[in-house]
N, C-alpha and C positions, 0 to 999 in steps of 0.2 A: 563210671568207675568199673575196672571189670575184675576183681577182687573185691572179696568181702572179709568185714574186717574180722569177722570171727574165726575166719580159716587164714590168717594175717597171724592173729594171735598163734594161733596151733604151730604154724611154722618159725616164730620164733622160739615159741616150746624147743621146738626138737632143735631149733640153732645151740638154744643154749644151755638142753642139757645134751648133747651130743649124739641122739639117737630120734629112731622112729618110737620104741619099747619107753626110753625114761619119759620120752612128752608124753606117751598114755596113762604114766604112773602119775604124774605129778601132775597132769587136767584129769585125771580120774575120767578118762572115755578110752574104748576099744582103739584098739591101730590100725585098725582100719578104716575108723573116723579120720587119724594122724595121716595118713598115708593116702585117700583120697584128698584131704585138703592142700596138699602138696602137692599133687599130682596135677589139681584143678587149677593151682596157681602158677603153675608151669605150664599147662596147657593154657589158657589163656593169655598169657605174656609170650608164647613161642620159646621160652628159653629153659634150660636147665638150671638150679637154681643149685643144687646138692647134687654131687661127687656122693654114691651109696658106694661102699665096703660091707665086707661083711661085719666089723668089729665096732664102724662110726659111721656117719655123715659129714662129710665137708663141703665149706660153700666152694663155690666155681667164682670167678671175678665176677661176674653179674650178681650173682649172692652176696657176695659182700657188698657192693653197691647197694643192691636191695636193700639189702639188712639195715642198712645206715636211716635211709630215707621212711623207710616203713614207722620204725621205732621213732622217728621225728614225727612221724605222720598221727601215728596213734595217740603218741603225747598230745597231739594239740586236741582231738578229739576227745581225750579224757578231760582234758581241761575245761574246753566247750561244755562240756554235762557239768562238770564239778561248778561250773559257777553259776548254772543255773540252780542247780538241787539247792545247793550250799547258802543260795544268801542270807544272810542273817545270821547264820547260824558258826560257832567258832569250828576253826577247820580240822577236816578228821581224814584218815584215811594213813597210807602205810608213808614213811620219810625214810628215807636211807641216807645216813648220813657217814661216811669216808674221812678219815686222819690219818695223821700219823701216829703210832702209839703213845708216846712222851705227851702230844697234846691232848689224847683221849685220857689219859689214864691223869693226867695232872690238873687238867683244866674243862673238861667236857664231864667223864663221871661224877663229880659233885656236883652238878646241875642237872643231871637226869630223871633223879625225884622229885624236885622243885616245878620244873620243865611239866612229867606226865602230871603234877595235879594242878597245874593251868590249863591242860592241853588233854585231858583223859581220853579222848579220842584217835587222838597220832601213834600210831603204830610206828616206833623208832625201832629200825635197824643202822647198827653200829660195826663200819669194817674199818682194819688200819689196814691203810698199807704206805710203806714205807717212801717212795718213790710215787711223781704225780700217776692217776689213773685217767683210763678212758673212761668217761663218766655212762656211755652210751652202753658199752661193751660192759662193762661193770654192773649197769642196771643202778648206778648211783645216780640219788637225785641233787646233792648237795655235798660239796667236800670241802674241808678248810686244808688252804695252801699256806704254807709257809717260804717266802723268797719270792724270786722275781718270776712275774707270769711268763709267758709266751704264746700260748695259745686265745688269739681274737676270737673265736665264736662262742665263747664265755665270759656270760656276766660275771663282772668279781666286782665284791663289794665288801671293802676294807673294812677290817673288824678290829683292829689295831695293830699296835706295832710293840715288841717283845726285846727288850735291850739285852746282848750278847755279852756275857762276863768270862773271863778265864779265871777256872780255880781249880786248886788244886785242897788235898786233906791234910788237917794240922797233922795228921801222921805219916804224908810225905815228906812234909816239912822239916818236921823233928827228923828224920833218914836224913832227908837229901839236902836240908839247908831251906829257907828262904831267900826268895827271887825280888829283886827292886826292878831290874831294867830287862825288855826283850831278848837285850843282846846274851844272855844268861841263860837264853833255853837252850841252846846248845848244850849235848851231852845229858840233855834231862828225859824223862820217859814220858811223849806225848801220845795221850790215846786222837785217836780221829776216827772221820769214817772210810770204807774202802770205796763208796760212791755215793749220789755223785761226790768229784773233787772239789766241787768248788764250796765243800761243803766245809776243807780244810782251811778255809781262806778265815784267818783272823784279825777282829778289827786293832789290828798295831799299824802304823806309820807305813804310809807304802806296798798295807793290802796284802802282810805276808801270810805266804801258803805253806803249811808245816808239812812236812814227811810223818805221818807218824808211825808212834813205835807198835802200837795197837793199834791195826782198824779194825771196825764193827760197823753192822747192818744199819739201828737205831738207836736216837740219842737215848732212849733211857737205858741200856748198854753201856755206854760212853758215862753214863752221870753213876749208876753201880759199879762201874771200874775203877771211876775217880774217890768215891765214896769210899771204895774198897781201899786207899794208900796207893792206886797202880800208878798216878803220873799226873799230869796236867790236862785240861780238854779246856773247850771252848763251847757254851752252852745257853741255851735259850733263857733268858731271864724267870720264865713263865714255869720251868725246871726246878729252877737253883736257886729263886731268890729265898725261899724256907728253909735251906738247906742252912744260905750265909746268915741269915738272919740266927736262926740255933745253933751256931758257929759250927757245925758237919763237915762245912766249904769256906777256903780260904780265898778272897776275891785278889787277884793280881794285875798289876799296872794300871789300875782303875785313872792316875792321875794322867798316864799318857796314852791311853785308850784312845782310841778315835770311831766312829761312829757308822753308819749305809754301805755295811758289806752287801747288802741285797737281799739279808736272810734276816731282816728284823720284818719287815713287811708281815701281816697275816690276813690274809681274802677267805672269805666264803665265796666259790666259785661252781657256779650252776648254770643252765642251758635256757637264753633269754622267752625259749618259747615254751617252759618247761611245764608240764600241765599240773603242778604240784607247788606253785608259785605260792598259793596263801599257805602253806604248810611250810615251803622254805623260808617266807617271811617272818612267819612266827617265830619259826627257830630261830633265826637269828636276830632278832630282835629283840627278843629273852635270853639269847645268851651275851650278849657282844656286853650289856652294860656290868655283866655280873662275871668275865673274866677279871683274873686275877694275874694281870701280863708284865 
């Protein structure tokens, strides 16, 4: 091997916060530590690895190749130590765990304190974002997917499945009238999102896809507009079932609903050779029986 993984490390420092200057703030060593351990891993490999500017560093095609395979590479070696230190012992160490907000804020923060005093050890960081992520480029070790997968070189491992209602507020209601049949949304005010599309597609007969009158980013946007009197939407059971249960939300066409638009599905989806495996096991293992979907 003609890199060492300590100066492996240092160079993704500076990948990922952007410079020579932030990887010496954030490993807490001189830059000139930063700057010959790149220099070394470029000389030894023959290739340039980072595009220097005055303001940034950017990788070159070989640097992104790099980058991919290294961060693969290191993973397994953390893993390798971690399960020898670790046996017996319940699993510790940092989990970053990715959603999208409506599941974090609805279904994930009331199991968080539950979660650290089984687990006191796990150091949970929590990102949304709205839209799938690269799990590598992100530095996530686990993210729960809502919809259909696409991406093979991720484990997913079905955590349930979340039934899709359209509702609208008894104070729409009262305005605009009561709706019995699909053919009746016509002229009414549908919130949806502006991406993805297929996120408009609702489970009525034939999979229709609504123009709406409102798009937004995130469903809990879309569930505060509806809440708010603005219109109609189409929403994650996991959402809105507390909403219709304390009558907030009024549920629509429930009798001629139909069912596998592709967006009820919910995966935990993480990197088969992930070296953070007993830590993503746990999680979900403690969370999946104690969703509320």
């Amino acid at each position: 091997m003609r890199t060492r993984s300590d100066d492996l490390e240092i160079f993704l420092a500076v990948v990922d916060s952007g410079g020579f200057s932030a990887a010496a703030e954030v490993l807490d060593i001189q830059i000139a530590r930063v700057s010959r351990a790149v220099s070394k891993i470029e000389s030894q490999l023959g290739v340039s690895l980072l595009n220097r500017t005055t303001r940034r560093v950017e990788l070159t095609d070989e640097g992104r190749q790099f980058v991919k395979t290294v961060r693969a590479g290191l993973r397994q070696l953390q893993q390798a130590e971690e399960e020898i230190v670790s046996r017996g012992e319940l699993p510790k160490g940092r989990l970053r765990v990715d959603a999208a907000s409506p599941f974090l804020f609805h279904q994930l923060v009331p199991l968080i304190q539950p979660f650290r005093e089984a687990y006191p050890d796990i150091q949970l960081e929590l990102t949304s974002n709205e839209g799938f992520v690269d799990l590598l480029e992100k530095q996530t070790d686990v993210a729960i997917r809502i919809g259909q997968l696409t991406d093979s070189t991720l484990h997913a491992r079905p955590i349930g499945k979340s039934e899709l209602y359209i509702v609208t507020s008894p104070e729409y209601v009262s305005r605009r009238g009561c709706l019995h049949h699909p053919d009746e949304l016509e002229g009414h005010d549908l919130i949806g999102f502006n991406s993805p599309k297929n996120l408009n597609r609702w489970p009525l007969s034939g999979g229709v896809e609504i123009e709406p009158t409102i798009a937004v980013s995130n469903g809990e946007l879309v569930r505060q507009l509806t809440l708010a009197g603005n219109g109609i939407a189409c929403l994650s059971g996991f959402m809105v079932k507390k909403d219709i249960e304390q009558g907030r939300l009024i549920p629509l066409f429930e009798s001629i609903k139909t069912g596998n638009t592709g967006r009820e599905q919910i995966n935990a989806v993480y990197y088969k050779s992930s070296s953070v495996a007993r830590r993503i096991s746990a999680f979900i293992e403690f969370i999946q029986p104690r969703l509320s979907l």
